[in-house]
C-alpha positions in Angstrom: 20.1 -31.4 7.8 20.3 -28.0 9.0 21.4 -24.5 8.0 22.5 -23.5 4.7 23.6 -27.2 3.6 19.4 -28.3 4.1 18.1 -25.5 1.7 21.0 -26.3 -1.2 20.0 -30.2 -0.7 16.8 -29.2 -0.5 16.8 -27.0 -3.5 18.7 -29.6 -5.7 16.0 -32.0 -5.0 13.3 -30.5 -5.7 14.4 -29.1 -8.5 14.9 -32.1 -10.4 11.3 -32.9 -9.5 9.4 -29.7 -10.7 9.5 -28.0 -13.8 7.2 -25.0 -14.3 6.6 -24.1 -17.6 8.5 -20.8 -19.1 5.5 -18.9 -19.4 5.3 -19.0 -15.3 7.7 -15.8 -15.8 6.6 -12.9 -13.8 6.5 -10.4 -11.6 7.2 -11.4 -7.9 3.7 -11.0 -6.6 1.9 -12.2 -9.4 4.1 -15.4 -8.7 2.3 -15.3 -5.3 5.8 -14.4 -3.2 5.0 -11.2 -1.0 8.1 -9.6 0.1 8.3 -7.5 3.3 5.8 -5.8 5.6 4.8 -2.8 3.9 2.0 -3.1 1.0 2.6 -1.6 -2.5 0.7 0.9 -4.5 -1.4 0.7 -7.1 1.2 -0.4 -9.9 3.6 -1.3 -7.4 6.3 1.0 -9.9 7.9 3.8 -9.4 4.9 5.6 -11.0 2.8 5.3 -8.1 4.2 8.5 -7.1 1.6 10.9 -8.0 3.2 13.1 -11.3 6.1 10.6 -11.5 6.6 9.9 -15.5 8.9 6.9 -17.3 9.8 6.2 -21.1 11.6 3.7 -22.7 13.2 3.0 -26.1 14.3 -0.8 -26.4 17.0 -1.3 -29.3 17.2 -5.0 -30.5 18.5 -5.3 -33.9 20.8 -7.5 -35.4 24.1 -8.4 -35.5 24.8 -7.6 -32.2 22.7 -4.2 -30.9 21.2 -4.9 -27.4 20.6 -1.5 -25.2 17.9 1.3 -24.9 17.2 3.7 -22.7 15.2 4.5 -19.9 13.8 8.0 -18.7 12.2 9.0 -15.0 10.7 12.3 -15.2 9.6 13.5 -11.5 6.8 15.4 -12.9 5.5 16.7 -16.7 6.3 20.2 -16.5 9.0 22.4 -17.2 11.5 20.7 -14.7 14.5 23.6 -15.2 11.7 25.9 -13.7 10.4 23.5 -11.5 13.2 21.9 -10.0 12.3 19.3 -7.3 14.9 18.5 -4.1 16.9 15.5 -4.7 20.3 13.9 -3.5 22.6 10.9 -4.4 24.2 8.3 -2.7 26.9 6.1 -3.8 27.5 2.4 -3.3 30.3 2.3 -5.3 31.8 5.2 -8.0 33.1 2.9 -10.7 30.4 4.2 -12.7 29.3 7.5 -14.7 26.6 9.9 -12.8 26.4 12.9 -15.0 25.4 16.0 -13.6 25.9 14.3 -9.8 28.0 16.7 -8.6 25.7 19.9 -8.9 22.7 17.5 -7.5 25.1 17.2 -4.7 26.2 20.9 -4.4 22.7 22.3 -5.2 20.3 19.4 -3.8 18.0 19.8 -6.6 17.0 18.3 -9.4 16.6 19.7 -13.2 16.0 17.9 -16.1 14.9 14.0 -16.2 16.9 10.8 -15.3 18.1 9.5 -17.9 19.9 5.7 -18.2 21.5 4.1 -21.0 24.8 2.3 -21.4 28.2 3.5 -20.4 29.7 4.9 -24.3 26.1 6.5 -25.2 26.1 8.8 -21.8 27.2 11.8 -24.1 24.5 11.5 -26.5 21.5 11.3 -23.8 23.0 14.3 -22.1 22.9 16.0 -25.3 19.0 15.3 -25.8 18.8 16.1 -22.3 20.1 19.4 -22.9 18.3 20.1 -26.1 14.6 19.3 -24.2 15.3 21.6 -21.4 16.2 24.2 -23.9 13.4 23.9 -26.2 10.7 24.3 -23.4 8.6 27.0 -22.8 10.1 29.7 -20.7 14.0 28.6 -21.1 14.4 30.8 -23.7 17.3 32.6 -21.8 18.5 29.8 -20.3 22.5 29.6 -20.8 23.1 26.8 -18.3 21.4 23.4 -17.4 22.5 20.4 -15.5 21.4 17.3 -17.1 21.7 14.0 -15.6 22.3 10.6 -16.5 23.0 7.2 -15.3 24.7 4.1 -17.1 25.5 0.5 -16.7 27.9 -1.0 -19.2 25.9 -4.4 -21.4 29.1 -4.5 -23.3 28.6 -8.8 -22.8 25.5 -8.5 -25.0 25.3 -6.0 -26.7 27.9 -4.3 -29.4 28.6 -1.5 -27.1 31.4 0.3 -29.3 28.8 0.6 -32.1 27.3 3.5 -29.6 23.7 2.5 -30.5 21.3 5.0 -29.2 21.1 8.8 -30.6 19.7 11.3 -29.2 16.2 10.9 -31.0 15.9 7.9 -29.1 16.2 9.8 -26.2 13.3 12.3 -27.9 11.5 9.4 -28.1 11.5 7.8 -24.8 10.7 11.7 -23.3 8.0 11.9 -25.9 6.3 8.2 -24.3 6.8 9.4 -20.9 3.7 8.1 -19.1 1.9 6.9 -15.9 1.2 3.5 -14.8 2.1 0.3 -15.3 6.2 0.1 -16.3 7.5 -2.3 -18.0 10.0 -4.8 -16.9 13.0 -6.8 -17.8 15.0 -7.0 -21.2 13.6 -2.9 -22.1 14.9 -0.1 -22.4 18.3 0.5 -20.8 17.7 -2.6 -19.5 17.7 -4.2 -22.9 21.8 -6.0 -22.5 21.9 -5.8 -18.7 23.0 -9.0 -17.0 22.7 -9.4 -13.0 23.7 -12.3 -10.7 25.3 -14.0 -14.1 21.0 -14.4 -15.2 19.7 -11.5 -17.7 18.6 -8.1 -15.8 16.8 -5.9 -16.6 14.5 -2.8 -15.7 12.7 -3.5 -12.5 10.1 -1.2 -10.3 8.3 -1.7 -7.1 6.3 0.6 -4.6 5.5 1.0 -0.9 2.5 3.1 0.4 3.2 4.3 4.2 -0.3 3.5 6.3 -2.3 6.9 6.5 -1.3 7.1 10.5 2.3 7.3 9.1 1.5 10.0 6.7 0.3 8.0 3.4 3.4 8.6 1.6 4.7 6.8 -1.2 7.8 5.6 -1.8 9.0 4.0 -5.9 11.9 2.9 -6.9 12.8 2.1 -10.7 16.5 -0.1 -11.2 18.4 -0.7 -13.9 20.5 -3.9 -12.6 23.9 -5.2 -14.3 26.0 -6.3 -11.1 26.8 -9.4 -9.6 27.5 -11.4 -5.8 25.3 -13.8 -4.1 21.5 -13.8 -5.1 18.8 -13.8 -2.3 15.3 -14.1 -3.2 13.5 -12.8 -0.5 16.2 -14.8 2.2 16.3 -17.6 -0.1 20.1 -18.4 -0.8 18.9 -18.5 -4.5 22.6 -18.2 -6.0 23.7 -21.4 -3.8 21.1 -23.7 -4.8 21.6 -22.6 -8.6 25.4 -23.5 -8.1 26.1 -19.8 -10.0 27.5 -17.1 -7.9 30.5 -14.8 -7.0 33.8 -17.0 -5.9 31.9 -20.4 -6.5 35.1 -21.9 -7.7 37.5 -19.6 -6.0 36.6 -20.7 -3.0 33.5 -18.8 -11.4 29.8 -18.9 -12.6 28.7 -15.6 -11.8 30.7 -12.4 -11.8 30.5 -9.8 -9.1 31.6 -7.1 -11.6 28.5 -4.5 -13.5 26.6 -2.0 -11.9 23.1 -0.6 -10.6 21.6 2.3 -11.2 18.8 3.2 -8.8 16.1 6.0 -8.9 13.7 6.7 -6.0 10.9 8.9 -5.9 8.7 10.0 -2.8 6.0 12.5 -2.6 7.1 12.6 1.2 8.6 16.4 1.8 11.5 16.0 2.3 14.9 17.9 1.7 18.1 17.4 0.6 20.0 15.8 3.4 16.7 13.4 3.7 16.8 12.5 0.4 20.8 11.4 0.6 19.7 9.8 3.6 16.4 7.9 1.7 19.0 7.4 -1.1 21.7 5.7 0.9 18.7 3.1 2.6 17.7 1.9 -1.2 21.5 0.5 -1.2 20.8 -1.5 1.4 18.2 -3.2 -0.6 20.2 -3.8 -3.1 22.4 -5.3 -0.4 19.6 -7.8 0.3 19.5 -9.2 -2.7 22.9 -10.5 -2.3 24.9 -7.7 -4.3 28.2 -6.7 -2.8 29.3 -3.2 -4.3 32.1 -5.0 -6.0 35.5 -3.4 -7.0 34.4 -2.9 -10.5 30.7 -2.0 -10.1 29.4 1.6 -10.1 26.0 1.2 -7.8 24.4 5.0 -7.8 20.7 5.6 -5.8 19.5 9.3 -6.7 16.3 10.2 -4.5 14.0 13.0 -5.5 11.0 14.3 -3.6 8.0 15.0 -5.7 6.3 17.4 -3.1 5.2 20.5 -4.8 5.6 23.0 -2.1 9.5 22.6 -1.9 9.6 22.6 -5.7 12.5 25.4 -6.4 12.1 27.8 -9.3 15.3 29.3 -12.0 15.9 31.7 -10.0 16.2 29.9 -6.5 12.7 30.8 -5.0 10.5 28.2 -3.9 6.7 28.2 -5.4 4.1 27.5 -3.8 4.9 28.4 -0.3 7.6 26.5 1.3 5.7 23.4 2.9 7.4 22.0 6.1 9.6 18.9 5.8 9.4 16.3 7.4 11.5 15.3 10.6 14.4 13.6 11.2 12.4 11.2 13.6 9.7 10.5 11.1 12.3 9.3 8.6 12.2 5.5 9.5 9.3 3.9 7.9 10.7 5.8 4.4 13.8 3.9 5.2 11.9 0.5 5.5 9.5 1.8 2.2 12.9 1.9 0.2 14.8 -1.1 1.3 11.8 -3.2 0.4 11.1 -1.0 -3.1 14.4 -1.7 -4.1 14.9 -5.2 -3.2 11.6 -6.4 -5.4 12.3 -4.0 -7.2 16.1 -5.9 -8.7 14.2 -9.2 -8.1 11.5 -8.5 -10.4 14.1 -7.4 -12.8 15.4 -11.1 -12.7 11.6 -12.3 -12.7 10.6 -10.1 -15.8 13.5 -10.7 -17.9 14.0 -13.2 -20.5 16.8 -15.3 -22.1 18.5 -13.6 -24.7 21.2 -14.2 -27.3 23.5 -10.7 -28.6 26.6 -10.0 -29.4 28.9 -12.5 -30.9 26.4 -15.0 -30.5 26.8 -14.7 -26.1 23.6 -16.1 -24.5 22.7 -15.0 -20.7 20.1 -17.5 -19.4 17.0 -15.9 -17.9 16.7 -16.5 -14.0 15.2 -20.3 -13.9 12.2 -19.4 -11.6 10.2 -22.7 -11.8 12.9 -23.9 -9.8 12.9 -21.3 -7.3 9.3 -20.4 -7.3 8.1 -23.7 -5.4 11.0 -23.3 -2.3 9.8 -19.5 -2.3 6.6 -20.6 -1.8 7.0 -23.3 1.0 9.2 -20.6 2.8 6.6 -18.5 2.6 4.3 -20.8 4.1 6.7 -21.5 6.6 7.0 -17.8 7.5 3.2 -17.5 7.7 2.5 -20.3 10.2 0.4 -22.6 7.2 3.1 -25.2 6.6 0.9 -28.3 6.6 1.2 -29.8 9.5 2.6 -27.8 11.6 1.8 -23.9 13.5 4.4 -21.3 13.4 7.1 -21.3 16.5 7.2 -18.5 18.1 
């Protein structure tokens, strides 16, 4: 057998050989499956980015309340007077971006990211508002542009009941940290469903070689959106038998959306950024989603480099440092296509079955099925598939 037809037949059988045990759950490289060319940082998370801070609140209570909220703060100071160059790109607009428009206008950045669900977007922007006010310095400030981000878990979670307040939002500004981020069914993550499996909050990292510059490139998601999954060119949806049109042609939806952040410490400028920011939906594109009619699919890109930081009153502090060139943009495109497609995939990986509103249960991603055909592609990929050396 050949083609697609070989890997659902093949998938199918082993499938009903193998069963890993749940607590195989992981991230994608701990699992052993390496995706792409480029090597990840330390925490392979958005946070690798020197100064880049995240929080999260996770709200599970019962009957039905299944949300949070996630923060991305591009560096711990006063951000209103330290305004960092950023830009957005959108997949797809069925969604709610607050503040998007002056990021557009302006091409920087003010406050942190928030992301929640779609009916609590007023109350984050109003903690939003309320931090930048209250810092040090802002004392005259009469005008700030807050932004947030949303994906609607109205299939798990009691959505109308408008769940987080804005001390939730306090509090995931107040664990803002470095390092290691967590992953799956957190924050506003909590009620998220992707692929028709439970999403999640994913990160992942690339670290440009030092001939290249060194630069690093994170990417957090929050994923809720649907199509075909890939795992790393694995037609993963097929060989689960759940995916977009399966019996149009209906397991999984292609309905939700995804709500991507990317930092860099690479300097670059506005029309970089959208251009960074428009390559992370391409990743998101590899992993099978489609931008679907109903699904708002937002990227915003910030760059973390301090010399184009922009102060209240426009002037840049330090001294302006040089951006990068157009023709050095390209292996910040690859960095960002492969953040953000582990980056969704660990999502799936990381997350865990759960059980919310009205009693509706979203199955976690069954990875000891996939993990063993992952692993034999990758062998295959490698040139170490017993018996055999690779074809070139």
């Amino acid at each position: 057998m050949k083609g697609k037809n070989a890997w659902i037949a093949a998938g199918m059988a082993l499938a009903s050989l193998l069963a890993l045990p749940a607590a195989g759950r992981g991230r994608l490289r701990d699992l052993g499956v390496h995706l792409g060319v480029l090597e990840p940082g330390r925490w392979n998370a958005i946070t690798d980015v020197a100064g880049v801070l995240v929080g999260q609140v996770t709200l599970v209570r019962e009957p039905g309340i299944r949300t949070g909220v996630t923060v991305v703060l591009p560096h711990g100071g006063n951000l209103f007077q330290g305004k960092v160059p950023a830009a957005v790109s959108v997949g797809n607009g069925f969604g709610k971006l607050a503040g998007s428009t002056q990021v557009a206008e302006l091409g920087t950045l003010e406050s942190p990211v928030a992301l929640t669900n779609t009916l609590n977007v007023a109350e984050a922007m109003a903690a939003l508002v309320e931090h930048a006010l209250a810092q040090p310095g802002n004392g005259d400030v009469g005008s700030v542009n807050v932004v947030v981000g949303e994906t609607n878990d109205g299939m798990l979670n009691d959505i109308r009941a408008r769940a987080v307040t804005k001390e939730d939002v306090r509090q995931a500004l107040r664990l803002a940290a470095a390092g290691p981020v967590q992953e799956g069914n957190v924050g506003a993550g909590t009620g998220t469903v992707c692929f028709g499996f439970k999403g999640g909050i994913g990160t992942s990292s690339r670290v440009l070689p030092p001939r290249l510059g060194g630069y690093a490139v994170g990417v957090l998601v929050q994923s809720n959106f649907g199509g075909v999954l890939r795992v790393n060119g694995l037609p993963a949806g097929e060989i689960l038998g759940r995916h977009y049109l399966r019996d149009e042609l209906a397991a999984g939806g292609a309905d939700g959306s995804c709500m991507i952040v990317v930092a860099t410490d690479a300097p670059l400028g506005t029309r970089s950024l959208e251009r960074l920011a428009r390559r992370a939906l391409l990743g998101m594109a590899r992993t099978g989603g489609i931008a679907a009619n109903g699904s708002g699919d937002y990227a915003i890109a910030f760059s973390t480099a301090e010399g184009l930081r922009v102060g209240a009153g426009g002037g840049t502090a330090p001294a302006p440092r040089p951006e990068l060139p157009a023709a050095a943009l390209s292996p910040l495109f690859l960095a960002v296509i492969e953040a953000t497609e582990e980056a969704i995939l660990n999502s799936l990986f990381q997350a865990e079955t759960m059980t919310g509103f009205q009693g509706r249960r979203v199955e976690a991603l069954p990875v000891e099925r996939l993990l063993p055909l992952l692993l034999k592609v990758q062998q295959i990929s490698s040139g170490k598939a017993e018996g055999g050396e690779r074809e070139e």
